[in-house]
C-alpha positions as CSV (number, residue, x, y, z in Angstrom):
1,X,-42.4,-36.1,-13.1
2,X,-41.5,-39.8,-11.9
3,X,-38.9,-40.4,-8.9
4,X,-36.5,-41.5,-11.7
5,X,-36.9,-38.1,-13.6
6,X,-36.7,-36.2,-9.7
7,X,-33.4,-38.7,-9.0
8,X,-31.8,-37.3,-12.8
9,X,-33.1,-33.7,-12.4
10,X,-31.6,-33.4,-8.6
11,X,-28.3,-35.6,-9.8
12,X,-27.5,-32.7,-11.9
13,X,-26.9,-30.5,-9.0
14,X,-23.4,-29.6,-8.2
15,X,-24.1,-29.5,-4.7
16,X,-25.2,-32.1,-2.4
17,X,-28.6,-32.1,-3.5
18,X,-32.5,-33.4,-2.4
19,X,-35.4,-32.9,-3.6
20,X,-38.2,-32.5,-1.1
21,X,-42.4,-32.1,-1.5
22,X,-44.3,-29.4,0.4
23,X,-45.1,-31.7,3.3
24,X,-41.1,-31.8,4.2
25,X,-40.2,-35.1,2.6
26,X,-37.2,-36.1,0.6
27,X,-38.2,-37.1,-2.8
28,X,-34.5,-37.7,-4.2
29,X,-31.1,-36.8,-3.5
30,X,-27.7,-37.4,-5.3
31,X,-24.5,-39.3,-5.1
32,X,-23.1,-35.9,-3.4
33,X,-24.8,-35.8,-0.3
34,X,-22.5,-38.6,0.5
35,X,-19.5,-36.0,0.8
36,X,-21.3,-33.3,2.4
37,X,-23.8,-35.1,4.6
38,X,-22.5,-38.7,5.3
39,X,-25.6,-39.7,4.2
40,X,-26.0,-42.3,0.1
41,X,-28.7,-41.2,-1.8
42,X,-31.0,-44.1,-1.1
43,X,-31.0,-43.8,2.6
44,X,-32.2,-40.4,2.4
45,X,-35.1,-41.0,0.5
46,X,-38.4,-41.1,1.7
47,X,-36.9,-39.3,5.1
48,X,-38.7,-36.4,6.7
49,X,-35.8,-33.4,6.2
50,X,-35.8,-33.0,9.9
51,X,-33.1,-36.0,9.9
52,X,-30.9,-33.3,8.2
53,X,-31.3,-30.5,10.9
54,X,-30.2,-30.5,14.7
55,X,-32.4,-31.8,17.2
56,X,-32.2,-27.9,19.2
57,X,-33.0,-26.2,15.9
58,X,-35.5,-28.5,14.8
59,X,-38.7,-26.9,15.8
60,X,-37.8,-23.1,14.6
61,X,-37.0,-24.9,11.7
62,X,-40.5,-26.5,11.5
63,X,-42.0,-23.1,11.7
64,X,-39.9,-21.7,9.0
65,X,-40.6,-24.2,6.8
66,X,-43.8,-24.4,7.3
67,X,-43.6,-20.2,6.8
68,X,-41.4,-20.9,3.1
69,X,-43.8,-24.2,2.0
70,X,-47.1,-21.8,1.6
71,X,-45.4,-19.4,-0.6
72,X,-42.1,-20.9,-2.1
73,X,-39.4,-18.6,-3.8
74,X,-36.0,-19.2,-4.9
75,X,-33.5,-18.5,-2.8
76,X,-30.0,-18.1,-3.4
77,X,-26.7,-19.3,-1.8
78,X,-25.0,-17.1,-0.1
79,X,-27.5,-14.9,1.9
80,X,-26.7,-13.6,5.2
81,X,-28.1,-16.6,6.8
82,X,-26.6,-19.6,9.9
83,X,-27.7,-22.7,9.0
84,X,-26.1,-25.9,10.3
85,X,-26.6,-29.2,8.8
86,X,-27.1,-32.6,11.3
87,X,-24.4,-35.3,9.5
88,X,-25.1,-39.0,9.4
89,X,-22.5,-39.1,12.2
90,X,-24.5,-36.8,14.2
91,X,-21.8,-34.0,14.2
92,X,-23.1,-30.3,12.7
93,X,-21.6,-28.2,10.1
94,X,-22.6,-24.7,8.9
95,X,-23.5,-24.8,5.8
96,X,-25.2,-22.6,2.8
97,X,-28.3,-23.7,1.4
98,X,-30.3,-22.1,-2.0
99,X,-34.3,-23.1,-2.5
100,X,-35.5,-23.2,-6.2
101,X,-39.5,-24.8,-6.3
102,X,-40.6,-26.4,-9.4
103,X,-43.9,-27.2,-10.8
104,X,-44.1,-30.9,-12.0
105,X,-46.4,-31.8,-14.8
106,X,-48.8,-33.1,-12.6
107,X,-48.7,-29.7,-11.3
108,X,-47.2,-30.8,-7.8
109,X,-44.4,-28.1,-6.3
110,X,-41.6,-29.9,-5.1
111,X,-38.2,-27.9,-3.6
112,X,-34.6,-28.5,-5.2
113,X,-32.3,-27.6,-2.1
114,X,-28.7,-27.6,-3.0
115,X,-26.6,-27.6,0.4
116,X,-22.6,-27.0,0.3
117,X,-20.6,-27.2,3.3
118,X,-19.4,-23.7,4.5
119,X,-17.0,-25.1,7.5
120,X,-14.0,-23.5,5.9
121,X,-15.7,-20.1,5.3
122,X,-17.0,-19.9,8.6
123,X,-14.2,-21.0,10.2
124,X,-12.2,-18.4,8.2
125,X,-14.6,-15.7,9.3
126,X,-14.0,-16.8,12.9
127,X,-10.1,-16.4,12.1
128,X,-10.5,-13.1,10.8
129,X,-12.7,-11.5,14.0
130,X,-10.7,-13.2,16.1
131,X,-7.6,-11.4,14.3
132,X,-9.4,-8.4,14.7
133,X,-10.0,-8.4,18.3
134,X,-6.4,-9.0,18.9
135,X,-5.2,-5.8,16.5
136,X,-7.4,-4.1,18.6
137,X,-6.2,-5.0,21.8
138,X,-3.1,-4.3,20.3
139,X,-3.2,-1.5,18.2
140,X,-6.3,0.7,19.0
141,X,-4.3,3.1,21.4
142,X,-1.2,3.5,19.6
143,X,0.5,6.7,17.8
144,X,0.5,4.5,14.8
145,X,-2.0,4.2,12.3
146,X,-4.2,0.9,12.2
147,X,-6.7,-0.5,9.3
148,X,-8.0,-3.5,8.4
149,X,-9.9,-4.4,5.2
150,X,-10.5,-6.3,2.5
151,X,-9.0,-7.2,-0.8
152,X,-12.3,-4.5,-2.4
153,X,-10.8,-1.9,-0.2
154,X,-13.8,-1.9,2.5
155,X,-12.4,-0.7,5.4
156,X,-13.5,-3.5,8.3
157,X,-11.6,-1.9,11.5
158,X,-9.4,1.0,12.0
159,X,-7.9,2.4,15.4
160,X,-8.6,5.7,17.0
161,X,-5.4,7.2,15.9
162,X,-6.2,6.5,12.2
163,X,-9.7,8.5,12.8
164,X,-7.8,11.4,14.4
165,X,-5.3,11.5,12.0
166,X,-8.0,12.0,8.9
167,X,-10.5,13.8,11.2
168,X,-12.9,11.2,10.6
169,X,-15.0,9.2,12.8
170,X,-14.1,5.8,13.4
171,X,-17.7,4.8,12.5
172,X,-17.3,7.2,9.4
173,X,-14.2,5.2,8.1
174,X,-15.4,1.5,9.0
175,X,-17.2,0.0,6.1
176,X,-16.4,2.5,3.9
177,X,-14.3,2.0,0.9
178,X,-10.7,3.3,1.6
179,X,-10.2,4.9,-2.1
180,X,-13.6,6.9,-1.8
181,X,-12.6,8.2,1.7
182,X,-9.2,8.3,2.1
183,X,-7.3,7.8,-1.0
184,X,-5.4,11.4,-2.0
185,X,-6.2,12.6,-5.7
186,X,-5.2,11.5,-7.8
187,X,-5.5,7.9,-6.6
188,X,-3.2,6.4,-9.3
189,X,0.3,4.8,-8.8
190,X,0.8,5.8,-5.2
191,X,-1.9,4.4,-3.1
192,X,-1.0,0.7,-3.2
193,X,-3.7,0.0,-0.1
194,X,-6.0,-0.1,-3.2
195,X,-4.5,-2.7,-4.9
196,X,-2.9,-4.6,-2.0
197,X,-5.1,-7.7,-2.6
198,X,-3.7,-8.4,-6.5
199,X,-1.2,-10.3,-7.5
200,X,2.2,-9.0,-6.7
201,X,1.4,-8.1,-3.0
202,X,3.5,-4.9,-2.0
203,X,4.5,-5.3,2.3
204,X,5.9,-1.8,2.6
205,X,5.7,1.1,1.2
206,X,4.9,4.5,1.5
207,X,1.6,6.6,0.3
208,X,-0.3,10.0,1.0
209,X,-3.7,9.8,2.5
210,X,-6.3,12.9,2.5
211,X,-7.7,13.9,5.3
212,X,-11.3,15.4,6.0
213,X,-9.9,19.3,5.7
214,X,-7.9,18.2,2.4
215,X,-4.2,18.2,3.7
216,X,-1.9,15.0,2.5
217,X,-0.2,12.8,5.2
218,X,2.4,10.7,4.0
219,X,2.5,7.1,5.4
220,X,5.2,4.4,5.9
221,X,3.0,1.3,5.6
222,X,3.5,-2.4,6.6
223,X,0.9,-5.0,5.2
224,X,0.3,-8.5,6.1
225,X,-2.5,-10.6,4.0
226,X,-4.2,-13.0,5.6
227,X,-5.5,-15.7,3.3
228,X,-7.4,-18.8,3.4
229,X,-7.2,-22.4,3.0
230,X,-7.3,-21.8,-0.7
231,X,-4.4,-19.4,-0.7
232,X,-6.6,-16.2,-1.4
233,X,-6.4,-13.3,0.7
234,X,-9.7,-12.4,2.7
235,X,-8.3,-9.6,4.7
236,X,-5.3,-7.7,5.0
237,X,-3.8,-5.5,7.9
238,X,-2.0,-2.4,7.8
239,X,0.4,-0.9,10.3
240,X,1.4,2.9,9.2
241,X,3.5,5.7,10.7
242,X,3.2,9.1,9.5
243,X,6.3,10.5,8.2
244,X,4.9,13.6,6.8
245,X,6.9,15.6,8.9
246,X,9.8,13.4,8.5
247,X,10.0,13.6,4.8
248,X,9.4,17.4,4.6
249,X,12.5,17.8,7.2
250,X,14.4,15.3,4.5
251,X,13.3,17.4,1.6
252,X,14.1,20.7,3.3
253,X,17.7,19.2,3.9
254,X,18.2,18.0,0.5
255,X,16.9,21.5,-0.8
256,X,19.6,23.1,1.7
257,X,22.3,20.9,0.6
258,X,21.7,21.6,-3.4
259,X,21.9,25.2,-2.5
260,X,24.9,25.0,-0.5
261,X,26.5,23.2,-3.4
262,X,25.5,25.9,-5.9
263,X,26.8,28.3,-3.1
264,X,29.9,26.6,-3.3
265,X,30.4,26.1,-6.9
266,X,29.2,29.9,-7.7
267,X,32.4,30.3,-4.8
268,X,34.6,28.2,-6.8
269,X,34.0,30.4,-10.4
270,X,34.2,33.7,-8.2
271,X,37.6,32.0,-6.6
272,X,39.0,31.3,-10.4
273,X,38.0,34.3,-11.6
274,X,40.5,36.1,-8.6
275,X,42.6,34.3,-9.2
276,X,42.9,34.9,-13.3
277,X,42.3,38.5,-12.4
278,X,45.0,38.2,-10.5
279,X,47.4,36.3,-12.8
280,X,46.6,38.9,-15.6
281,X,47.3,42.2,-13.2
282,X,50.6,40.5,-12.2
283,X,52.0,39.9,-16.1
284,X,50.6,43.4,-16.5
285,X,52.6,45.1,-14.2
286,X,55.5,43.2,-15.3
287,X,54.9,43.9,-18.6
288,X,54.7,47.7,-17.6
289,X,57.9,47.6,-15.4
290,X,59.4,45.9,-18.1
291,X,58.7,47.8,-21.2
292,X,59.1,51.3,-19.5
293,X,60.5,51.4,-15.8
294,X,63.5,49.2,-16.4
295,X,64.2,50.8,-19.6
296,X,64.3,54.2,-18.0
297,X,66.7,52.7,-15.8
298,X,68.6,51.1,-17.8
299,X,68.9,54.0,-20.1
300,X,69.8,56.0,-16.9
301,X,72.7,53.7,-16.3
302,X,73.9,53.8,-19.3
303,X,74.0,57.7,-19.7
304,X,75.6,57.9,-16.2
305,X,79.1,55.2,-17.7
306,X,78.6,57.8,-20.8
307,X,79.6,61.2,-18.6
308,X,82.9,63.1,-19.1
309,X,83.8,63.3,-15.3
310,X,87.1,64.2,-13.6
311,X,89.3,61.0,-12.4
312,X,88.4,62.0,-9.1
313,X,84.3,61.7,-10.1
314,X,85.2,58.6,-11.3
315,X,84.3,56.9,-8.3
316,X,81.2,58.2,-7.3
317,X,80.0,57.4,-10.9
318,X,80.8,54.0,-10.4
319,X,78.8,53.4,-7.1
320,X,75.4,55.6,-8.8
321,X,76.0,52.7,-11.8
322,X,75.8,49.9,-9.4
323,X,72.9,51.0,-7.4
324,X,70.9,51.5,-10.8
325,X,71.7,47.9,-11.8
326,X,70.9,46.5,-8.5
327,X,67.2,48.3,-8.8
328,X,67.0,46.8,-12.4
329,X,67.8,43.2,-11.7
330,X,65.1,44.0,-8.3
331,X,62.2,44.8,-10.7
332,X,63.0,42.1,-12.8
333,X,62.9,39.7,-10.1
């Protein structure tokens, strides 16, 4: 493979990209090294890599060169790994490098490095435990519960109050997913922790948790994302306080109240029904002092005006009449 084919083949690169043989020297690199590394193609070829590595890391990374050039593998981005990049303005930047050797038809191995500057990703990382450290400080010996974790629902930091709660350890409940621990079943519709890092963020609201025994606590939760330069969230933080005992007093309230109401409305029939009862005995009774009582008396009073008395009776016949329609008109009233 010329240099021309090595300059094409490396140009294709999305990365900043170089090309390098197994004695360490750059064989190409593209236009993008430019961006990354300060550094045009051109001047870069022909260059030992060291001029792309800090002078206090240059000779570990000698040895481990040395170590990867007898028996080169492809390695991806995004391995666990530090590596900082020397710029053509001599300032360092962390950055993520993948190895993929080749075999050119002259049968020559030659390395394609692809390096991408990782400044905001570290420096986002650095945000997030320093974040961390202050919730702690914070947080850790609260009565409230504390979790961190991220938008998969891994649980990155949780306070002591959180692992009492639950009866877990802390050490059992960091870096474990929150929906396999914690979530109550079923973990559908009401455990929003979940799902806190979609679209449509939810800041409060309240969800049950399980604990190690089984039971449910209900928590009032308060979320804040944290997000990146990009706008995505890389973390989230949750402040909760356990109302278990609150809403249970609240239900057993509003049970009370429903039954006081059906007390009172069972009271209200029971009054109205008195009261008709009532209502009916009262036209009975005047019914029955009406069709017999004051017709007896009536008829009495009549019979006593009928009777053949002496003048001198007359009198005392008169005063029986009166009283008898003075007790007639008092029933009727």
């Amino acid at each position: 493979m010329t240099a021309r084919e090595l300059a094409e083949l490396v140009e294709a690169v999305p990365d900043a990209g170089v090309v390098i043989n197994r004695s360490g020297l750059i064989l190409a690199a593209n236009n993008r090294c430019k961006d990354v590394l300060g550094y045009d193609a051109g001047s870069l070829v022909g260059r030992e890599l060291d001029i792309l590595i800090p002078d206090h890391l240059r000779v570990r990374h000698r040895d481990n060169v040395a170590r990867y050039l007898r028996e080169p593998t492809a390695r991806p981005m995004g391995r666990q790994l530090s590596l900082t990049a020397r710029r053509a303005d001599g300032s360092d930047i962390p950055v993520g490098v993948s190895l993929n050797p080749i075999t050119t038809a002259s049968g020559r191995v030659v390395i394609i490095a692809r390096i991408r500057d990782v400044s905001d990703r570290v420096r986002a990382a650095s945000e997030l435990r320093e974040s961390e450290r202050q919730l702690r400080l914070l947080v850790d010996d609260l009565r409230l519960v504390a979790v961190s974790f991220d938008p998969a629902g891994t649980v990155r930091y949780c306070n002591k109050y959180l692992a009492e709660l639950t009866g877990y350890s802390v050490d059992e409940l960091v870096g474990r997913n929150w929906a396999d621990r914690l979530s109550s079943s079923p973990p559908v519709g009401d455990n929003r922790l979940e799902t806190a890092g979609e679209d449509g963020f939810v800041a409060k609201f309240e969800s049950s948790i399980s604990t190690r025994n089984g039971d449910l606590r209900l928590i009032a939760w308060s979320c804040t994302p944290h997000l990146d330069d990009q706008g995505r969230i890389i973390t989230i933080t949750g402040i909760g306080e356990d109302v278990t005992a609150e809403r249970r007093l609240e239900q057993e309230q509003q049970e009370l109240i429903r039954r006081l109401r059906s007390v009172s409305t069972e009271r209200s029939n029971l009054l109205t029904q008195l009261t008709d009862a009532e209502e009916r005995e009262r036209r009975r009774i005047a019914e029955d002092l009406h069709d017999d009582t004051i017709q007896w008396l009536t008829g009495a009073n009549m019979m006593v005006g009928a009777l053949p008395v002496l003048p001198e009776g007359r009198v005392r016949a008169r005063e029986i009449s009166v009283i008898l329609s003075s007790a007639i008109d008092q029933l009727r009233r």
